[in-house]
Residue, then its C-alpha position, 0 to 999 in steps of 0.5 A: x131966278x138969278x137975280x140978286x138975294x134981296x129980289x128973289x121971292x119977288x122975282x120968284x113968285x112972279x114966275x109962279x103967278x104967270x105958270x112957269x116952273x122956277x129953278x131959284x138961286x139960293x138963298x131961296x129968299x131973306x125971310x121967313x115970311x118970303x118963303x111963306x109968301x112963295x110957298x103959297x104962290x107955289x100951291x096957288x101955280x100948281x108949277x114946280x120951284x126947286x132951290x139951286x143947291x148946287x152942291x148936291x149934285x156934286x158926285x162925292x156929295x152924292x156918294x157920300x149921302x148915299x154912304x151916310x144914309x145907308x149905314x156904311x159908317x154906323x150912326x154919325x156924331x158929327x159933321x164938319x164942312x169947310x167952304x171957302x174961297x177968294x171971294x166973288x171978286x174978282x171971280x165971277x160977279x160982276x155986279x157988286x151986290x154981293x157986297x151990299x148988306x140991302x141986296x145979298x142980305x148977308x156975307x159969306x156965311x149967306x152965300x157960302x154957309x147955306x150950302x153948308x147948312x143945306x148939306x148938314x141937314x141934307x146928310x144928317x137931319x134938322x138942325x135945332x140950334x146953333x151958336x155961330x160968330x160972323x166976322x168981317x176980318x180982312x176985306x172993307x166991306x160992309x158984310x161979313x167976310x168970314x163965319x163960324x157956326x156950332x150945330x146941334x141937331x134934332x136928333x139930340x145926338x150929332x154936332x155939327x161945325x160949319x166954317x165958311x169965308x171970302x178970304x180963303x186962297x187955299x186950304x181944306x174944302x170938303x165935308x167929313x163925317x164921322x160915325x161910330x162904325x167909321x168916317x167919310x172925308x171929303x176933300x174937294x181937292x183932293x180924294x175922297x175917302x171912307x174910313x172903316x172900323x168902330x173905335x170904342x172906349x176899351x182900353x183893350x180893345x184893338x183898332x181894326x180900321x181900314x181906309x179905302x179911296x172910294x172917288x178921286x175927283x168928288x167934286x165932278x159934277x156941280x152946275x152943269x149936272x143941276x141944269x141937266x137934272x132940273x130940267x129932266x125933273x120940271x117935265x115930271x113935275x119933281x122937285x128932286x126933294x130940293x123945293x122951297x121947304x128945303x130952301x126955307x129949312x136952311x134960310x132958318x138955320x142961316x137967320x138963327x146963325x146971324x141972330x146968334x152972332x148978333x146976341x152972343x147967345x145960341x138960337x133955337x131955329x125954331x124961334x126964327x120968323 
């Protein structure tokens, strides 16, 4: 399901009801209780939905959640992702809906800042709240172009920062994670590497920190590695952990960011519906 933001639980649902597996572009819907709607669709099929986060297949996402996960920087505090570009146009959408608050539901930070999201709560865990302010600071267009958001996960003991936009012809994209043992930064452009060594508060203490490049091109990987394992996955019956509980998890986290903008005040994702 490639269709436009505002068809995809219509269109997702319906490819459930008449037995097929769903690969569905994210968002994986514009509501809460879309993703309700789907995931009782997908109980009723039997059939297996997975979500195109497509960002988790990159190779240096994957390195880098398989590094977080198993301890090799300590206990992260905080993550940091920049996604950004020039905008779907000119690009690669021809159709201009991305540009319709009906159809996409959302600007950047709906395109953009979900796969941010779904990486934070990917590589660290549930997000509680978040405060963020969504902009439309250079294009004319009737969605926002621009986004800032401030995590708090559930932990109660890692923050998290998310910057996303449509107006970015260059700059850092990666992720970067910080831990108390080391960091990891990812730079999409660039190389990725793993930073080692604890640094705390003792003024006597020596830093003992090592840097090692642990990938030159963690961007390898994307869409066509998704297509290739989401097929593989569908004759399993697999979802590869990617289904509509991570899509929904996200979409919430998205919601509460919009409400946040809208309020001025931070939103616990919790009260979303």
């Amino acid at each position: 399901v490639a269709s436009p933001n505002r068809f995809h639980a219509e269109h997702a649902i319906a490819g459930l009801e008449h037995g097929a597996h769903v690969l569905l572009e994210k968002p994986a819907a514009l509501s809460m209780k879309e993703i309700a709607a789907i995931r009782k669709a997908q109980a009723r099929s039997g059939r297996q939905l997975i979500v195109g986060f497509s960002q988790r297949f990159n190779r240096g996402n994957r390195k880098l959640n398989a590094l977080v996960r198993g301890g090799a920087i300590g206990e992260p505090y905080m993550i940091r992702i920049r996604f950004a570009h020039t905008g779907p146009y000119p690009g690669w959408a021809k159709d201009p809906w991305f540009y319709s608050p009906v159809k996409a539901g959302g600007g950047a930070m709906l395109d953009m800042g979900i796969h941010a999201i779904d990486q934070a709560q990917w590589h660290i865990g549930p997000v509680r709240s978040v405060q963020a302010h969504t902009a439309m600071l250079r294009k004319k267009i009737k969605v926002d172009d621009n986004a800032i958001l401030l995590l708090e996960f559930a932990d109660g003991k890692t923050l998290g920062y998310i910057e996303v936009g449509w107006t970015s012809p260059s700059g850092f994209n990666g992720i970067e994670v910080m831990g108390d043992q080391g960091c990891i930064i990812e730079d999409y452009t660039g190389v990725m590497r793993l930073t080692t060594g604890k640094v705390t508060p003792d003024t006597k203490a020596r830093l003992n920190l090592k840097t090692h490049i642990i990938d030159k091109a963690p961007k390898t990987g994307g869409w066509s590695v998704e297509i290739q394992e989401v097929v593989k996955a569908f004759r399993r019956n697999s979802n590869l952990g990617s289904g509509i509980d991570a899509g929904g998890a996200a979409l919430a986290v998205a919601l509460a960011a919009y409400e946040s903008s809208r309020t001025g005040k931070r939103v616990d994702v919790a009260t979303v519906k």
